[in-house]
VORO-402912 format. One record per residue (C-alpha): residue in one letter; x, y negated, z. Coordinates in Angstrom, 2 decimals. Each point is the difference from the previous one (the first is absolute). Example, Ala and Ser with C-alpha at 12.3 -4.5 7.8 and 13.67 -1.06 7.14 Angstrom:
2
<rec rest="a" x="12.30" y="4.50" z="7.80"/>
<rec rest="s" x="1.37" y="-3.44" z="-0.66"/>
//
This chain:
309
<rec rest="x" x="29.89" y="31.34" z="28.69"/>
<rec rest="x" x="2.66" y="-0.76" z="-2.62"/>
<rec rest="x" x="2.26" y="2.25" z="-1.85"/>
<rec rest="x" x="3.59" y="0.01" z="-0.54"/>
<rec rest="x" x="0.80" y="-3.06" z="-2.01"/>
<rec rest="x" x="-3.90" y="-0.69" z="-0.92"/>
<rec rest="x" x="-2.47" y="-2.69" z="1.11"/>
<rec rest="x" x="-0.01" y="-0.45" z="4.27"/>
<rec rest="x" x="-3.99" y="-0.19" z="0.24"/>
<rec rest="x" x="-1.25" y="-2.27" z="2.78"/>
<rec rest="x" x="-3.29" y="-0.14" z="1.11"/>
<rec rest="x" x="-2.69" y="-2.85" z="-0.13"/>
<rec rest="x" x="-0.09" y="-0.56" z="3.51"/>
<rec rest="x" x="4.00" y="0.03" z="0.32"/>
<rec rest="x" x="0.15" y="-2.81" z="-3.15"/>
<rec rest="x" x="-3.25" y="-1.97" z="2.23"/>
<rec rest="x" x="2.14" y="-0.53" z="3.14"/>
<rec rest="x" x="3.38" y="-0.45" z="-1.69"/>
<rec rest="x" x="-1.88" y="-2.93" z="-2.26"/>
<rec rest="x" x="-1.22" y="-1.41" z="3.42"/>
<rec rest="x" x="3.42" y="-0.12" z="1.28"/>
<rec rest="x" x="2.12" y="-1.65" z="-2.52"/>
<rec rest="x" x="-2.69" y="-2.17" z="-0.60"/>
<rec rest="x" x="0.00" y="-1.27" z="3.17"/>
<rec rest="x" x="2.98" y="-3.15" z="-0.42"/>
<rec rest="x" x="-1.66" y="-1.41" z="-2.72"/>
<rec rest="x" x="-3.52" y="0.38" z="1.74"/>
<rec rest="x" x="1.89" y="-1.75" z="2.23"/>
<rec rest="x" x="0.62" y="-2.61" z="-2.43"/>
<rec rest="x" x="-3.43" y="-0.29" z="-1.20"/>
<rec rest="x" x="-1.13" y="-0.93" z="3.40"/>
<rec rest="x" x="2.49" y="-2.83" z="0.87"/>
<rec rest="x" x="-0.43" y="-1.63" z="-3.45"/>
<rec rest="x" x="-4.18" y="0.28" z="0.89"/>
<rec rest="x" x="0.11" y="-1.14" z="3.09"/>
<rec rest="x" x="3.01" y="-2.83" z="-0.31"/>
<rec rest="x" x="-1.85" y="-1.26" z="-3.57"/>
<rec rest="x" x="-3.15" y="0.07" z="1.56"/>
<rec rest="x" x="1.33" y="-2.40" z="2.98"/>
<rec rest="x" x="2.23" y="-2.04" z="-2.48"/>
<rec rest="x" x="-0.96" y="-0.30" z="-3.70"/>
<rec rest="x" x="3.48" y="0.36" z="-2.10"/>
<rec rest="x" x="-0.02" y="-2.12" z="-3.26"/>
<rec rest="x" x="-1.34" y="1.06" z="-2.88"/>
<rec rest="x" x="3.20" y="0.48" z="-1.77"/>
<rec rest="x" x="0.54" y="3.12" z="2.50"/>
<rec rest="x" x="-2.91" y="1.35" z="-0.67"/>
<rec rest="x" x="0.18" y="-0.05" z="-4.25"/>
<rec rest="x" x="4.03" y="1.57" z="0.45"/>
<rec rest="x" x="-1.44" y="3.06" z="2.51"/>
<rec rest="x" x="-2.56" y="0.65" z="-2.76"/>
<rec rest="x" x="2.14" y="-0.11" z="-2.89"/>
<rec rest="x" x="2.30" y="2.45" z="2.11"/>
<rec rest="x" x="-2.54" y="2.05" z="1.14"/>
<rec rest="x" x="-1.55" y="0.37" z="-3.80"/>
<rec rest="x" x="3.56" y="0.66" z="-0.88"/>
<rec rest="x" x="0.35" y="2.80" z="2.85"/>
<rec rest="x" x="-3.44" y="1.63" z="-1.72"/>
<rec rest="x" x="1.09" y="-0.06" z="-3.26"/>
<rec rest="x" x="3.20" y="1.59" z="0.82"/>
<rec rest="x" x="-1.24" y="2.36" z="2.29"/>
<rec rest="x" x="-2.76" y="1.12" z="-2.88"/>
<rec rest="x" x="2.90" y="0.34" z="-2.35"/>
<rec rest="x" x="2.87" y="1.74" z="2.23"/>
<rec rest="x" x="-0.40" y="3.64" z="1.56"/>
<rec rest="x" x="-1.07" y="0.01" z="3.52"/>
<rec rest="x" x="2.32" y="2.16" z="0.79"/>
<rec rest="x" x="3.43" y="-2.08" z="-0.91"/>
<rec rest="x" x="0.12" y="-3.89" z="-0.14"/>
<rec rest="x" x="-3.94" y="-0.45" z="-0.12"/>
<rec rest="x" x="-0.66" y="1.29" z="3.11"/>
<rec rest="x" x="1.80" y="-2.86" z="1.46"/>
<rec rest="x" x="-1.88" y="-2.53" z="-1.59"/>
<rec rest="x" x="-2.88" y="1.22" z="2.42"/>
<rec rest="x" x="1.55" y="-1.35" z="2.93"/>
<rec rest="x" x="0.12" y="-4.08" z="-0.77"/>
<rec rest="x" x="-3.38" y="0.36" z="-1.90"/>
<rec rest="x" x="-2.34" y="-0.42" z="2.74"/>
<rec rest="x" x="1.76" y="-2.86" z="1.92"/>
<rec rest="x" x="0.09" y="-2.04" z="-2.98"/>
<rec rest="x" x="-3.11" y="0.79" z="-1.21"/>
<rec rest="x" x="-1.16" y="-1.07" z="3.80"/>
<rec rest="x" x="1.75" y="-3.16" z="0.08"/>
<rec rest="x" x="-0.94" y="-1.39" z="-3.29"/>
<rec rest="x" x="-3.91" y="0.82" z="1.12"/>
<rec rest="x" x="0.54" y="-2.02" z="2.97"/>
<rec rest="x" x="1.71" y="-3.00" z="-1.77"/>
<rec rest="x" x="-2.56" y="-0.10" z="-2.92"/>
<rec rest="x" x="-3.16" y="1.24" z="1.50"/>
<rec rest="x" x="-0.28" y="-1.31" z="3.19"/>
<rec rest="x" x="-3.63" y="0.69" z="0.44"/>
<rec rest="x" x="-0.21" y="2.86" z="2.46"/>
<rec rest="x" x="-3.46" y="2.07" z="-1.98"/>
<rec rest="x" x="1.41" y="-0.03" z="-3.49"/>
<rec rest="x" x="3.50" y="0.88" z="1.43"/>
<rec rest="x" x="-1.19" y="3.26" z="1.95"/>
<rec rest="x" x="-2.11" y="0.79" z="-3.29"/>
<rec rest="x" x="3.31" y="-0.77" z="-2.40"/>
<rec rest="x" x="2.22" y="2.46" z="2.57"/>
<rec rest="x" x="-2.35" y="3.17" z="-0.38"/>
<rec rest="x" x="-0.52" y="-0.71" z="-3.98"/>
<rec rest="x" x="3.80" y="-0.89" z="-0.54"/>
<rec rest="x" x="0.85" y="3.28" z="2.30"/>
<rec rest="x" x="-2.34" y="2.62" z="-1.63"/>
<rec rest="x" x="0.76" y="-1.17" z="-3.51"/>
<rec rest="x" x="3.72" y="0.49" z="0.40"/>
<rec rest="x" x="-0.51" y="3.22" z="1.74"/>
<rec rest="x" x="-1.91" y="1.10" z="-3.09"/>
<rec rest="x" x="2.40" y="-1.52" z="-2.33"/>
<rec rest="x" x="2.91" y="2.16" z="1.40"/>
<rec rest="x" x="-1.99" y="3.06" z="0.21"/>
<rec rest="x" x="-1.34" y="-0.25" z="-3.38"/>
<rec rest="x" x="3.46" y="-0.59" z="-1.53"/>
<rec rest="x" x="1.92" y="2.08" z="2.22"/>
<rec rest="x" x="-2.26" y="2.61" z="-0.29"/>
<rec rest="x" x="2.41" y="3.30" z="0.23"/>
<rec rest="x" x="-0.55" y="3.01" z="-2.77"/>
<rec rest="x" x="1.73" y="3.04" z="2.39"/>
<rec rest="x" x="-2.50" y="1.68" z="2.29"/>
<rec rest="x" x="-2.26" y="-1.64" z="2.31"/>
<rec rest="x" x="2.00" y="-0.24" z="3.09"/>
<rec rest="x" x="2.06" y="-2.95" z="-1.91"/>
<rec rest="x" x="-2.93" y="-2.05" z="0.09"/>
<rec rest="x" x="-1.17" y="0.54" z="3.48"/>
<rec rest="x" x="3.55" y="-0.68" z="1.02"/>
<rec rest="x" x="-0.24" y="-3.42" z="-2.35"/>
<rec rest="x" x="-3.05" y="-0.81" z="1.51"/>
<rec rest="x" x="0.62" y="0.76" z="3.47"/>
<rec rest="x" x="2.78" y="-2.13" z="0.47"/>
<rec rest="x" x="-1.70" y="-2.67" z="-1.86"/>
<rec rest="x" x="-3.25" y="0.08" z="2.09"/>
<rec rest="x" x="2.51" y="0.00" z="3.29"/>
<rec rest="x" x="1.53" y="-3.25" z="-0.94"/>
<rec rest="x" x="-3.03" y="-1.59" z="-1.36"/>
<rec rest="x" x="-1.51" y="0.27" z="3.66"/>
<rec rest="x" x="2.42" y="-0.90" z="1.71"/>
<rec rest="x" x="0.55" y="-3.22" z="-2.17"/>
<rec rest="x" x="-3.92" y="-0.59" z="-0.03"/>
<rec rest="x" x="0.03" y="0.53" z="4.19"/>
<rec rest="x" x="2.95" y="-2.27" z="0.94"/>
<rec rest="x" x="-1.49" y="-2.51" z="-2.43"/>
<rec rest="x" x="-3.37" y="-0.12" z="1.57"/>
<rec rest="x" x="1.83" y="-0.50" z="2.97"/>
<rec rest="x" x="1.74" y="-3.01" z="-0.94"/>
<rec rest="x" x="-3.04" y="-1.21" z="-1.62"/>
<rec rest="x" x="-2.12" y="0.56" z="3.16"/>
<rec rest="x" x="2.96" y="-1.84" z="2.11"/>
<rec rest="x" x="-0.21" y="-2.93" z="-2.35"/>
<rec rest="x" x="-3.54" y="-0.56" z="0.29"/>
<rec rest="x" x="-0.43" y="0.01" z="3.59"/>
<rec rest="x" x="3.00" y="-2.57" z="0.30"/>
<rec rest="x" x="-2.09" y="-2.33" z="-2.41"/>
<rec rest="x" x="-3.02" y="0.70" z="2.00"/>
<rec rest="x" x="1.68" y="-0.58" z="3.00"/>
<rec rest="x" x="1.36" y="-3.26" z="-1.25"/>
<rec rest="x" x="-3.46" y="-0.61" z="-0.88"/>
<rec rest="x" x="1.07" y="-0.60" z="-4.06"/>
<rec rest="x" x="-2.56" y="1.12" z="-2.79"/>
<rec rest="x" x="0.32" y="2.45" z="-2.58"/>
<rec rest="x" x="1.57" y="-1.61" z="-2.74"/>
<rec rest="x" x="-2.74" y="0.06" z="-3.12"/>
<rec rest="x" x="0.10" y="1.92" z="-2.73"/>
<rec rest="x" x="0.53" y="-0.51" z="-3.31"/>
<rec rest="x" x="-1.46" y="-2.51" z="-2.24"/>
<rec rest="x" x="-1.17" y="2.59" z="-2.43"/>
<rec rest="x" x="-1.88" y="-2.88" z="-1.91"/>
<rec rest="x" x="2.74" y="-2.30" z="-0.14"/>
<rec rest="x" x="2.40" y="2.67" z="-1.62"/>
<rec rest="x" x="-2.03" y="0.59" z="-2.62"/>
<rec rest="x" x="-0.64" y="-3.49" z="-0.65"/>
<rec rest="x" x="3.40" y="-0.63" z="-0.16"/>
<rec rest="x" x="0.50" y="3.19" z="-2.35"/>
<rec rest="x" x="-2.57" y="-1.47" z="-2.58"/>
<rec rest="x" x="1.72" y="-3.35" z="0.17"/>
<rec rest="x" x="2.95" y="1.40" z="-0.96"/>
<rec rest="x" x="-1.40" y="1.98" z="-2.72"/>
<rec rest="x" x="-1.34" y="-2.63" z="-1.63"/>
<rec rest="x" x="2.92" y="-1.76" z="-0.03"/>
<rec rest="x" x="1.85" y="2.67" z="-1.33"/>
<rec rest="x" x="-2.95" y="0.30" z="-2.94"/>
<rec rest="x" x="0.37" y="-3.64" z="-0.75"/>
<rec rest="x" x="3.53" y="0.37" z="-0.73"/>
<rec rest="x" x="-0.55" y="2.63" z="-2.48"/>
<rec rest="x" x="0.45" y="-0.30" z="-3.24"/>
<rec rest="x" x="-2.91" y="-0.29" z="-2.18"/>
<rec rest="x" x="-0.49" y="3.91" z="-1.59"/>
<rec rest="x" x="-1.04" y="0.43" z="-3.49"/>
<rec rest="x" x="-3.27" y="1.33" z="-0.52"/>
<rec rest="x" x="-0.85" y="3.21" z="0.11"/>
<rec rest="x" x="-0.79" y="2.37" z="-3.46"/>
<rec rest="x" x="-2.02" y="2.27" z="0.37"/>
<rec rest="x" x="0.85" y="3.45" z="-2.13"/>
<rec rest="x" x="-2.11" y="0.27" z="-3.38"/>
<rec rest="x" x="-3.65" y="1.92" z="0.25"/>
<rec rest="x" x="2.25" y="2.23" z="-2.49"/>
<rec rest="x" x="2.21" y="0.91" z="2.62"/>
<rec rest="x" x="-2.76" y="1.60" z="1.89"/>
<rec rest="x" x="-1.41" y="2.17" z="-2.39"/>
<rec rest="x" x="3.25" y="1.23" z="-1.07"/>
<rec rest="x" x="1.05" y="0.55" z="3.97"/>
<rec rest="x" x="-3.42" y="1.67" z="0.93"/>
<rec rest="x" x="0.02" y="2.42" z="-3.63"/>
<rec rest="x" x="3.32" y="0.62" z="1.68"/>
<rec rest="x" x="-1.32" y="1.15" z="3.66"/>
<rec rest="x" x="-2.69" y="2.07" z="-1.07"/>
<rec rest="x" x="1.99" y="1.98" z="-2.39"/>
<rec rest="x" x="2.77" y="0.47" z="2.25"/>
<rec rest="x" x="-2.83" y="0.40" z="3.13"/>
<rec rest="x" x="-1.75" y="2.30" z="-2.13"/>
<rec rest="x" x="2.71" y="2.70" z="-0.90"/>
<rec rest="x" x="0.82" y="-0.13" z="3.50"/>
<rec rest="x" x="-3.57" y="0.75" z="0.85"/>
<rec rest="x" x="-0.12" y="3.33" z="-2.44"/>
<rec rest="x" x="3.53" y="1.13" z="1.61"/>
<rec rest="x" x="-0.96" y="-0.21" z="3.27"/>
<rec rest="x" x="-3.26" y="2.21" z="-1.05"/>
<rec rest="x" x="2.55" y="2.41" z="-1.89"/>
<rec rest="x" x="-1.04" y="-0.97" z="-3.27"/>
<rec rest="x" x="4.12" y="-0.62" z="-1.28"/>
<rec rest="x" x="-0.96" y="0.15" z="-3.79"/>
<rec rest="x" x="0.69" y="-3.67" z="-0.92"/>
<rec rest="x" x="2.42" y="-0.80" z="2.38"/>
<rec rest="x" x="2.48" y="3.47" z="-0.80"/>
<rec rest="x" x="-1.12" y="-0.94" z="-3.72"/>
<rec rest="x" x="1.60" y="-4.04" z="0.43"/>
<rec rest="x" x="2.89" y="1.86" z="1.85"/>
<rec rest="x" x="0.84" y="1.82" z="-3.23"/>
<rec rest="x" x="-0.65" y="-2.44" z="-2.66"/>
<rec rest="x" x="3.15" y="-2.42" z="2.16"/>
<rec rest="x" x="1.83" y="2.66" z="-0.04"/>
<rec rest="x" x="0.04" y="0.46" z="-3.32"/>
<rec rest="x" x="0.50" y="-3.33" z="-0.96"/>
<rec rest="x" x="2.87" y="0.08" z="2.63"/>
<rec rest="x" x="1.62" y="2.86" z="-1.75"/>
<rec rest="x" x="-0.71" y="-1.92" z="-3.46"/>
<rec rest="x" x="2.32" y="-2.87" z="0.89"/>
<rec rest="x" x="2.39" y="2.34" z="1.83"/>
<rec rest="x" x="-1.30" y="-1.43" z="3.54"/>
<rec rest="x" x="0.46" y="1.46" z="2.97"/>
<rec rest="x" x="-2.66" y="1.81" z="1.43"/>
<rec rest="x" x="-0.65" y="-0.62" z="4.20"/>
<rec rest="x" x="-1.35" y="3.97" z="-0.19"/>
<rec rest="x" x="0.81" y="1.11" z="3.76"/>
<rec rest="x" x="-1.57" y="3.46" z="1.20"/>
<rec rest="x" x="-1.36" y="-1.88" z="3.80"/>
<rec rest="x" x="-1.75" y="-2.55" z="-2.06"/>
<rec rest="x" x="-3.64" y="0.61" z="-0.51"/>
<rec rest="x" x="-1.61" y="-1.08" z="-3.11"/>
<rec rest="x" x="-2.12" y="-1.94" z="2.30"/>
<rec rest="x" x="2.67" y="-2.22" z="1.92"/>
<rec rest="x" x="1.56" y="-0.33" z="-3.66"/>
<rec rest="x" x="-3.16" y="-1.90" z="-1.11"/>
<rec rest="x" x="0.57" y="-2.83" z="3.09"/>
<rec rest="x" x="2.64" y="-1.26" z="-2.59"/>
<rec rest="x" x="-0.14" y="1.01" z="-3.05"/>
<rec rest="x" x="-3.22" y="-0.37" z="-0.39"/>
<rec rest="x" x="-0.02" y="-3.67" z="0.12"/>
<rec rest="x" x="1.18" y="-0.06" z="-3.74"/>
<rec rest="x" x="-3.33" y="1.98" z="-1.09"/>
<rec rest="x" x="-2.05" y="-2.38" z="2.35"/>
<rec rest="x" x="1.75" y="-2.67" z="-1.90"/>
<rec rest="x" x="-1.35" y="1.12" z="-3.34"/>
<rec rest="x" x="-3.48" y="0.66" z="1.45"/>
<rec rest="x" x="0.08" y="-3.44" z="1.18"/>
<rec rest="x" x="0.87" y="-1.69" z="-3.09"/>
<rec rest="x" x="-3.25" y="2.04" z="-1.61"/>
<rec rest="x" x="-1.95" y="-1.64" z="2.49"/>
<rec rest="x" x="1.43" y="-3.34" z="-0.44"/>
<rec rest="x" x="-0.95" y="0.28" z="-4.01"/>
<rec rest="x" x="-3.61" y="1.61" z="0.45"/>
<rec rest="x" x="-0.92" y="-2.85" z="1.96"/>
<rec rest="x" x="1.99" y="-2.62" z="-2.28"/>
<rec rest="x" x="-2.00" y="1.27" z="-2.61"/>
<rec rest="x" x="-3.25" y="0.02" z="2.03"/>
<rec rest="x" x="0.32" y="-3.90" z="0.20"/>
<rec rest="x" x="0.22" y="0.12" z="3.59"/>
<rec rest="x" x="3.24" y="-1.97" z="0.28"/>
<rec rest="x" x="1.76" y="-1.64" z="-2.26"/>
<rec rest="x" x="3.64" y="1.51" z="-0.88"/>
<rec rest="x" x="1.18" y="-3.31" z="-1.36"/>
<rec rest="x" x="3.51" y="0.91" z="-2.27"/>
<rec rest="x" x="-0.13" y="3.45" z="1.15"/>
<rec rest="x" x="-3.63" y="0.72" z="-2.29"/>
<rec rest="x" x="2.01" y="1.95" z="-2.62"/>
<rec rest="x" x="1.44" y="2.42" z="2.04"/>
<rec rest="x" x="-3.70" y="0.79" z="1.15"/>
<rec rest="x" x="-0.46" y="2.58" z="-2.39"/>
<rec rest="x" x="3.09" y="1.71" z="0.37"/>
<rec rest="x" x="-0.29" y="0.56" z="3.88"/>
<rec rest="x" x="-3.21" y="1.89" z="-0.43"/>
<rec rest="x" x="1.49" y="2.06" z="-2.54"/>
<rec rest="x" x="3.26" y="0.77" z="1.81"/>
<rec rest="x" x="-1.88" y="0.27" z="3.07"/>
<rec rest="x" x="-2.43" y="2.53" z="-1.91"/>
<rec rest="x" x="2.63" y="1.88" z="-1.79"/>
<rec rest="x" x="1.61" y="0.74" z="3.57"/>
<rec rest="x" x="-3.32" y="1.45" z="1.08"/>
<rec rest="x" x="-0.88" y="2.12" z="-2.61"/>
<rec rest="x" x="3.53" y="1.44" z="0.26"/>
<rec rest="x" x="-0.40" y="0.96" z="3.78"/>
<rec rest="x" x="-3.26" y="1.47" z="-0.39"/>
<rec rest="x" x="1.15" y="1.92" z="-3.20"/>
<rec rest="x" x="2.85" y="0.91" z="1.66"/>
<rec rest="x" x="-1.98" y="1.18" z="3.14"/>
<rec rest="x" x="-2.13" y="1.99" z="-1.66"/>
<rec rest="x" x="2.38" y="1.48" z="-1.97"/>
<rec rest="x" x="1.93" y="1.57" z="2.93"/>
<rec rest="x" x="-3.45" y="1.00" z="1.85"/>
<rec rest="x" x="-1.43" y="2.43" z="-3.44"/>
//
């Protein structure tokens, strides 16, 4: 029942045989462009425009509400779709397998896009009237594909072949090596400096780590870098991103890279200094990344421990 002015609710069953009626003229249409292609090939260039259309149809229908112009996008949808099957798949297995896969994956298309958000009726009703026209697209169908090959039995003509699945990719490898030869040469390829690896995995496990203590509520050094930015925020007469729904946790996704930064670049000299790669014109600054890198920790943890006693 529907109120005064509200939603008119309409019942699965109702939306199944409604869907099976106004499906029925382009059922219709799926079963005279089956069983007429089937008889009489039409050229390829028939085929290739009813699937660009019928692609077309889909992608508008996806986009557009069922309920306004979208829903009458469902109606040429299936007779294209047909008649561009029958022009460029003429072999009668893989064209009863391409029907039921093209049919059930636009059926789940629409109801996973036009899934509704009101109560549950609304998609019942959706896919009532959905299921009603799928059948009786998929029934007259069969029947015009059941017509078509008893008329090329009867006329005692074979089943044209399938695909040539090996010729299609030979001529798709062909093509791709054509396309590669006509590539321009590409310069080779640098790898990043060994540095850049020990500075980017100091940098994970720092940032890794904090996350680690947080999410074991141990907040000392990550509340403890909160404070020391803001401080030097409110030193330079920064603004301060300070908003009461932020957790000190989500607050570290970002600002924390900056610390990780630092804790990186101590990493990166350490292992400078180790011998373990050579820093090249960057060997001076070794020593002062593992004393800025140093300094930074000895801060947190003083700072830490200062605010825990």
């Amino acid at each position: 029942m529907a109120s005064f002015g509200g939603r008119l609710d309409l019942s699965f069953g109702f939306m199944l045989v409604g869907g099976l009626i106004v499906a029925l003229p382009g059922g219709l249409a799926c079963l005279l462009a089956e069983w007429l292609g089937t008889r009489r090939r039409p050229p390829p260039w028939v085929g290739v425009c009813g699937l660009a259309l019928g692609l077309l149809c889909l992608g508008g229908l996806l986009a557009a509400k069922p309920s306004g112009m979208g829903g009458a996008l469902l109606f040429p949808l299936p007779p294209l779709m047909t008649l561009a099957l029958v022009t460029l798949l003429p072999a009668p297995g893989w064209r009863l397998f391409a029907v039921w896969c093209m049919s059930t994956g636009s059926l789940w298309l629409i109801v996973l896009v036009h899934r509704p958000d009101g109560p549950p009726a609304a998609a019942e009703e959706l896919l009532g009237g959905l299921l009603g026209g799928a059948l009786t697209h998929l029934v007259l169908w069969h029947l015009g594909f059941l017509l078509g090959q008893l008329g090329r039995r009867r006329a005692s003509i074979a089943p044209a072949s399938g695909p040539d699945w090996h010729a299609v990719l030979n001529r798709a490898a062909q093509g791709w090596r054509r396309l590669d030869a006509r590539r321009p040469a590409m310069p080779p390829r640098r790898h990043p400096h060994p540095g850049f690896y020990w500075w980017l995995g100091g940098a994970a496990v720092f940032y890794l780590a904090i996350v680690m203590l947080s999410a074991l509520g141990s907040e000392a050094l990550l509340q403890a870098a909160l404070r020391t930015e803001w401080r030097i925020t409110d030193f330079f007469g920064l603004t301060w991103n300070n908003e009461r729904e932020t957790t000190p946790a989500r607050m570290w996704f970002t600002h924390g890279l900056i610390w990780s930064a630092i804790a990186g670049c101590g990493t990166w000299g350490l292992a400078a200094r180790a011998g373990w790669f050579d820093a090249g014109r960057l060997s001076p600054l070794r020593l002062a990344a593992i004393v800025l890198a140093l300094c930074m920790l000895l801060w947190l943890v003083q700072d830490a421990l200062a605010v825990r006693f």
